[in-house]
C-alpha positions in Angstrom: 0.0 0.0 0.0 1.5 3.0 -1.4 1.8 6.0 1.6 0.3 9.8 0.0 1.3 12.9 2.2 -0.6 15.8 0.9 -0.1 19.2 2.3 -2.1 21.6 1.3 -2.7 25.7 1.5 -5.7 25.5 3.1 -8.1 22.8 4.8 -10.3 21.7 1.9 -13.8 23.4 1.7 -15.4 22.0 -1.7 -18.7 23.6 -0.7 -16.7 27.1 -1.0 -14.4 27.2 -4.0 -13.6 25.2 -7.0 -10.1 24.5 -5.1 -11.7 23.0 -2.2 -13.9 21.0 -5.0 -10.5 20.0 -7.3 -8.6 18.8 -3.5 -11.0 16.4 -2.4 -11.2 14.7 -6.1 -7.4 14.7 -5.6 -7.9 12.4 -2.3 -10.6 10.4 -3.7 -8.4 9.4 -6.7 -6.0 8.4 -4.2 -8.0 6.7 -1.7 -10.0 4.7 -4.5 -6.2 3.1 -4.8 -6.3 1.7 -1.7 -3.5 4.0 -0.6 -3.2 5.3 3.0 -3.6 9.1 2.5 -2.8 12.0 5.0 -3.7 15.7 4.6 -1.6 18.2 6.7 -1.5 22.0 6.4 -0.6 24.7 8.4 -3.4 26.5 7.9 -6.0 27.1 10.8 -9.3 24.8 10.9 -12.5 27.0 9.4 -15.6 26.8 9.9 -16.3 25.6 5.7 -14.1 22.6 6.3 -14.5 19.0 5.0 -14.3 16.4 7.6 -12.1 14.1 6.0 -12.4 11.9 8.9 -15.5 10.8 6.6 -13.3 9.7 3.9 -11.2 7.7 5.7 -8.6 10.3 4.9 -6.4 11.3 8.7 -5.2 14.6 8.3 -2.2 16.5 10.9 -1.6 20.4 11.6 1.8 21.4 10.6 3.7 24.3 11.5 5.9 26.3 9.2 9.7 27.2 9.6 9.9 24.3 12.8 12.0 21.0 13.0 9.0 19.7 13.9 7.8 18.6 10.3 11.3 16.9 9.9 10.5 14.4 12.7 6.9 14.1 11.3 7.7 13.4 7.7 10.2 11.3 8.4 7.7 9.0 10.9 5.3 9.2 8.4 7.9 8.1 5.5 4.9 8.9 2.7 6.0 7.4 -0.7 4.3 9.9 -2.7 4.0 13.6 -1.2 1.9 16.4 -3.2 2.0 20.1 -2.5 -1.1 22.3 -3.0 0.2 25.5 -4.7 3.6 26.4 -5.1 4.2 28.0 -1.7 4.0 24.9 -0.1 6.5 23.2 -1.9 8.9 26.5 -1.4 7.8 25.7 2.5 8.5 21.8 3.3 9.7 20.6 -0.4 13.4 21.1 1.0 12.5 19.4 4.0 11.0 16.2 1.8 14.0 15.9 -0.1 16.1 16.1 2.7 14.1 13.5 4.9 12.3 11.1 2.1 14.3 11.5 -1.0 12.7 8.8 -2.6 8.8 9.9 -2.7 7.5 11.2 -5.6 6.8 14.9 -5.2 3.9 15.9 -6.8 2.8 20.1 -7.4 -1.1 20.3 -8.0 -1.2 24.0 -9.2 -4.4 24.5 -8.5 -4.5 27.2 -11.7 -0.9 29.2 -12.5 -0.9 31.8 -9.9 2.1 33.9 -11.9 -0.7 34.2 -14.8 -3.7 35.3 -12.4 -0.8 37.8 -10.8 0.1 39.5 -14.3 -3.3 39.5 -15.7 -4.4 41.2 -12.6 -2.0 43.8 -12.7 -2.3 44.6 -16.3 -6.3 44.8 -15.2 -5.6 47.6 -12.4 -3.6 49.5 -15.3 -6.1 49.4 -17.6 -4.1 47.9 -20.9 -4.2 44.2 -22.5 -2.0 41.6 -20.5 1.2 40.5 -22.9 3.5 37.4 -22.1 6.1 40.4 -20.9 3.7 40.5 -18.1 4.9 37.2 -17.0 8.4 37.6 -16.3 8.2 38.3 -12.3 9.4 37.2 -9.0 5.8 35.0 -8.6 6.6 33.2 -12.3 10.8 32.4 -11.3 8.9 31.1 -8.0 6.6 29.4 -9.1 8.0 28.1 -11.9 11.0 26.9 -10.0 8.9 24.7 -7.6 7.5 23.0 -10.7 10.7 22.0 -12.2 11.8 20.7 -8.2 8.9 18.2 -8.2 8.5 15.6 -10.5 4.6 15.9 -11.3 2.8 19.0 -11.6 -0.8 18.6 -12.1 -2.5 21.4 -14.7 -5.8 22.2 -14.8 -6.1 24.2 -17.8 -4.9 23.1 -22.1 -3.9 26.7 -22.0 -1.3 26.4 -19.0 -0.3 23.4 -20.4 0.4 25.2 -23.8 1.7 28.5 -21.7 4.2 26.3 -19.3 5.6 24.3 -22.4 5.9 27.4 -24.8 6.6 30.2 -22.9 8.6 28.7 -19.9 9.9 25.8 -22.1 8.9 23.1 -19.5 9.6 19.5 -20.4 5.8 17.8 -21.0 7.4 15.0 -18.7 7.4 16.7 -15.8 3.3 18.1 -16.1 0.4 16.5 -16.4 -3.1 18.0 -17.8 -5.8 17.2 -15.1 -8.9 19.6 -15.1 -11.8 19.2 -12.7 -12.9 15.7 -12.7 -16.7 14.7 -12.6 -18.7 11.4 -11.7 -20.9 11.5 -14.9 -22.5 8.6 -13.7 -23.7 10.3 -10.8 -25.0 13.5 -13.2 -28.9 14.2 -12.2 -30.5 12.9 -14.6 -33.1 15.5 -14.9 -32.8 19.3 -14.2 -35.6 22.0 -14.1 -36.9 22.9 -17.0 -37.1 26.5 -18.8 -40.2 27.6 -17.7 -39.7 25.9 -14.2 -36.8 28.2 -13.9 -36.3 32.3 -13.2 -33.8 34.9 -12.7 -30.0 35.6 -12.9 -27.3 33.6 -10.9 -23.4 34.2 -10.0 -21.2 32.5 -6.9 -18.0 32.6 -6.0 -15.8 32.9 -3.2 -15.6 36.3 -2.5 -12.1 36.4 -1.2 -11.1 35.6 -4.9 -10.0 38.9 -6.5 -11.4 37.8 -9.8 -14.7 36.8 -8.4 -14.8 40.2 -6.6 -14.1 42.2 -9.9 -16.6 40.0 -11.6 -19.3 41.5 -8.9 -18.4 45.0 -9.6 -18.5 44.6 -13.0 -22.1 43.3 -13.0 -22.9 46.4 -11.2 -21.7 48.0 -14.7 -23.8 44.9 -16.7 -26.9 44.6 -14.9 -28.6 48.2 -16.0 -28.3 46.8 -19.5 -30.2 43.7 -18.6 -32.5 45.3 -16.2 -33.4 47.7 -18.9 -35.0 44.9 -21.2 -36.1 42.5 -18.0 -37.3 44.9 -15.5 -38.7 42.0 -13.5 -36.0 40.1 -13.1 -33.0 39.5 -10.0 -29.6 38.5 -10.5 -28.4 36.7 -7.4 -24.9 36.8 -6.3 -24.3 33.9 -4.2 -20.4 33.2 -2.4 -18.6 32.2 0.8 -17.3 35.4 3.4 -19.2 38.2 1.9 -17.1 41.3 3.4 -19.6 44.0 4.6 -18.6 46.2 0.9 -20.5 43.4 -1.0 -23.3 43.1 1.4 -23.4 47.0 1.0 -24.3 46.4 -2.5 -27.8 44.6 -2.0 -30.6 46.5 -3.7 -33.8 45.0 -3.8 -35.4 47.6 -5.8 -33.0 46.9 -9.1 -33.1 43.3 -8.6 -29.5 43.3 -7.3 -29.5 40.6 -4.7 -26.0 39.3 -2.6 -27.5 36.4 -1.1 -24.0 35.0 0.6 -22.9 31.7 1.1 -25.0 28.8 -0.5 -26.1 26.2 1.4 -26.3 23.6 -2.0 -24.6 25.5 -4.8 -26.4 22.6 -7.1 -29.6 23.8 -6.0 -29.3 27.2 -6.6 -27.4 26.9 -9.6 -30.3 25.1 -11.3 -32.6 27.3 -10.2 -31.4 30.1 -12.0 -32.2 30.2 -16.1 -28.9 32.0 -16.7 -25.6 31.9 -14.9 -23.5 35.2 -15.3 -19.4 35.1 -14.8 -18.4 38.4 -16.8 -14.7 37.4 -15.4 -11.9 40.3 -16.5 -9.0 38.4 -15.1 -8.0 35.3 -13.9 -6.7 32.0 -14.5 -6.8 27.9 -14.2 -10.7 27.2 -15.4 -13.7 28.1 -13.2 -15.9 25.9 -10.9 -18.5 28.0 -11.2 -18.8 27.3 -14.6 -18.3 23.8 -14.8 -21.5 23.6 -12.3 -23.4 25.5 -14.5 -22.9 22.5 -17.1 -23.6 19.7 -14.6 -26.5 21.4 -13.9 -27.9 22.3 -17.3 -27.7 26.4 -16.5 -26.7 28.1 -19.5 -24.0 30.7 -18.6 -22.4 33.9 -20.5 -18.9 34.5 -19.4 -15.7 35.8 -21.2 -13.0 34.5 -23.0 -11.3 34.3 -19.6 -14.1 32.7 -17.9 -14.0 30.2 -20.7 -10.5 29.8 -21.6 -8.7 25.8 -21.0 -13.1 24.8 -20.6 -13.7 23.8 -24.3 -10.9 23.4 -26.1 -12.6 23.3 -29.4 -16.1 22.5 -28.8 -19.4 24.8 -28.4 -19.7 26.8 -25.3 -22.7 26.0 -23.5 -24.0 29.5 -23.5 -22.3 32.8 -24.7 -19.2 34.6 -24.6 -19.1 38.1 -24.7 -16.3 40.7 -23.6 -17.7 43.9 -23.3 -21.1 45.1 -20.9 -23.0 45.9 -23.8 -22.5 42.3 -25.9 -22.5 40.7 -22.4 -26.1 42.2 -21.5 -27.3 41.3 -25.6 -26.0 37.6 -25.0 -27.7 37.4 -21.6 -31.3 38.6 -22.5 -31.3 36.9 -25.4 -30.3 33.2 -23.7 -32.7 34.2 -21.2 -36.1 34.5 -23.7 -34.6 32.0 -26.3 -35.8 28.7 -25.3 -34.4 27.0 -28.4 -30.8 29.0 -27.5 -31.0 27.5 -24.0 -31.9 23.9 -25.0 -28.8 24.6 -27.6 -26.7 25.2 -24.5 -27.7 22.4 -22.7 -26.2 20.2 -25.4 -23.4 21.4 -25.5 -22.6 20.9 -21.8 -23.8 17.4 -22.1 -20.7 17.1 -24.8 -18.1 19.0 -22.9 -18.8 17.1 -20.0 -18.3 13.7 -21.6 -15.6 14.6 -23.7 -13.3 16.4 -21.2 -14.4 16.0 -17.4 -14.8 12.1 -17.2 -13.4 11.3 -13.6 -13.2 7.6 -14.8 -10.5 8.4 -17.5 -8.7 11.4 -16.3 -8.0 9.7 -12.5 -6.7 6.6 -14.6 -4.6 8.6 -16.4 -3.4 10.4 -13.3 -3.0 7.4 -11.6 -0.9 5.7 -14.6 1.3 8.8 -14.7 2.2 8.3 -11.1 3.2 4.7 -11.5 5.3 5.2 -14.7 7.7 8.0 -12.7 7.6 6.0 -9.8 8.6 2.9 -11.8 12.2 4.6 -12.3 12.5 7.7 -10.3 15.8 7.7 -11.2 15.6 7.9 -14.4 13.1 10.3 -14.8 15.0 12.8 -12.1 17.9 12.6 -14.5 16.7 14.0 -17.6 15.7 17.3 -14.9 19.3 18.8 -14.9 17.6 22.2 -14.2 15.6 20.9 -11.1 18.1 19.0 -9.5 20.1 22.1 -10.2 17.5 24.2 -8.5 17.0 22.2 -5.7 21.0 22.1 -4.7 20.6 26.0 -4.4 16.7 26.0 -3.4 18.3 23.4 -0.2 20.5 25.8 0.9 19.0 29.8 0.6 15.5 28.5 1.4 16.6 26.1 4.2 18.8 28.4 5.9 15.9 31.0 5.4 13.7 28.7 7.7 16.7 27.7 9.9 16.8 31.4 11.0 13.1 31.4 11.3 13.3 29.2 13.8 16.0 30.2 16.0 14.2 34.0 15.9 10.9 32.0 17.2 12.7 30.3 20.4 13.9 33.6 21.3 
């Protein structure tokens, strides 16, 4: 039985973000292997959390910069370890090889945080976002850590295109693994367009792209309202701050409901789904429930970028607030539009999201660089390069951290 250390960013909360969602697939896929898996994280416990005590999956705190993990990993002795974001495998990956050099060491990306970083700031300055963008402290970081491990896990064909192109990263060290969905346990009915009513968005509000996306829809919604003066966009998402509860208005249908008890629910309630997204990256959750749930949506060509590859969107994509509002009224009283969209989830979703076949492939990837680690560790000059230097500035780094705490 193969031992899986995961040590993630944050505890897992699925019913919160995509993230949380994408994690406990991650463990699943494991655990359906029969493997022993641990989560750890030095993140404190919220209130969202998963128990994964229900999943037969234990899980440890951990505490950064401290010995402490040395004497755990090495008791633990995990034959496969996986980092959740890149900052964790800056944190303890030095402390891994060090203590288990033979586990496979596995960076799930969760979505390229160097690209969500540039795109933002080009955003803020009000100009397109160029590759240029790209070439910061957050990219050599993050980019580094993924060249240490000997896995990284990519949730989006345009990373995977990005990371090989642009950063010239070997396609043996990443492999493509978007959200994955049970299609066999898809409902197998949804409501239907007259059973349904209203606009829908959620998102975790602590996301800066899901935030923008709100106060963009403030710019959108007019233009809808305008030609549907009866109808309510409701913005759903986990820790509203008090400036997005400031921006209920019942009287223009502009509705922050807050967190979601079953995102499913409301999701299918809705007739449209609305993610006018202006930065970002990875692909969205949001938008993937939309398709499980038969909700036409209209997003952007960031919202839908690494979702379809080449394949209908399931909706309309529109990147300005005048073809956004068009494309949303007009899914919204266009029956035949919204069956139209329907289909073309039901595609997506069997062409690209099959949990069956992307956790085999997962699973096969992880056996054939485990088979010879060796070997596989050798044709990563610039890794093993990275982690002689990355073993001494970043280890020393937490050494002093350390000896600052005891006093």
């Amino acid at each position: 039985m193969k031992k899986v250390l995961v040590i993630g960013y944050v505890w897992p909360e699925p019913n919160s973000s995509a993230a949380g969602t994408h994690m406990m697939s991650l463990l699943n896929a494991f655990k359906a292997q029969q493997w022993q898996v641990e989560f750890a994280t030095p993140a404190q416990r919220t209130e969202h959390m998963v128990n994964l005590d229900d999943f037969g999956i234990t899980s440890q705190s951990i505490a950064l910069n401290c010995a402490s993990f040395d004497e755990y990993v090495t008791a633990y002795n995990p034959d496969i370890v996986m980092f959740d974001r890149f900052m964790m495998e800056e944190q303890f990956g030095w402390r891994v090889d060090k203590h288990c050099p033979q586990a496979v060491k596995i960076l799930d990306t969760e979505d390229l945080q160097c690209l969500r970083n540039a795109r933002h700031e080009a955003h803020k300055a009000k100009r397109e976002f160029s590759y240029d963008d790209l070439h910061s402290d957050i990219a050599k970081r993050e980019i580094a850590a993924i060249l240490r491990c000997d896995l990284s896990l990519i949730i989006s064909s345009y990373e995977m295109t990005l990371l090989k192109q642009v950063f010239k990263v070997d396609s043996r060290l990443l492999q493509h693994l978007p959200f994955m969905v049970d299609l066999q346990a898809l409902p197998t009915s949804s409501k239907s367009f007259a059973e349904r009513q209203h606009f829908m968005t959620i998102g975790n509000f602590r996301h800066a792209p899901n935030w923008d996306a709100v106060l963009y829809l403030q710019e959108i919604w007019p233009l809808i309202r305008k030609q549907l003066p009866k109808a309510e966009l409701h913005i759903y998402g986990s820790y509203p701050p008090p400036k997005a509860t400031a921006l209920n208005n019942p009287k223009s249908g502009f509705l922050i409901k807050g967190w979601a008890d079953d995102a499913y629910e409301v999701m299918q309630s809705a007739r449209v789904c609305l993610a006018p997204l202006r930065f970002g990256a990875g692909i969205k959750g949001k938008l993937l429930e939309a398709m499980i749930m038969q909700t036409p949506s209209v997003t952007t060509d960031i919202g839908s970028e690494g979702m379809h590859n080449a394949l209908p969107w399931p909706g309309k994509i529109a990147n300005n607030a005048e073809d956004f509002a068009h494309a949303a009224v007009a899914l919204y009283n266009d029956e035949s539009q919204f069956t139209q969209a329907q289909l073309a989830a039901n595609s997506l979703l069997e062409s690209l999201y099959d949990k069956a076949q992307l956790s085999q492939q997962l699973i096969e990837r992880i056996q054939l660089v485990s088979a010879d680690l060796a070997a596989h560790r050798r044709k990563n000059f610039t890794g093993q390069m990275l982690k002689h230097h990355t073993m001494r500035s970043t280890q020393y780094m937490a050494q002093w951290i350390a000896e600052k705490n005891k006093k």
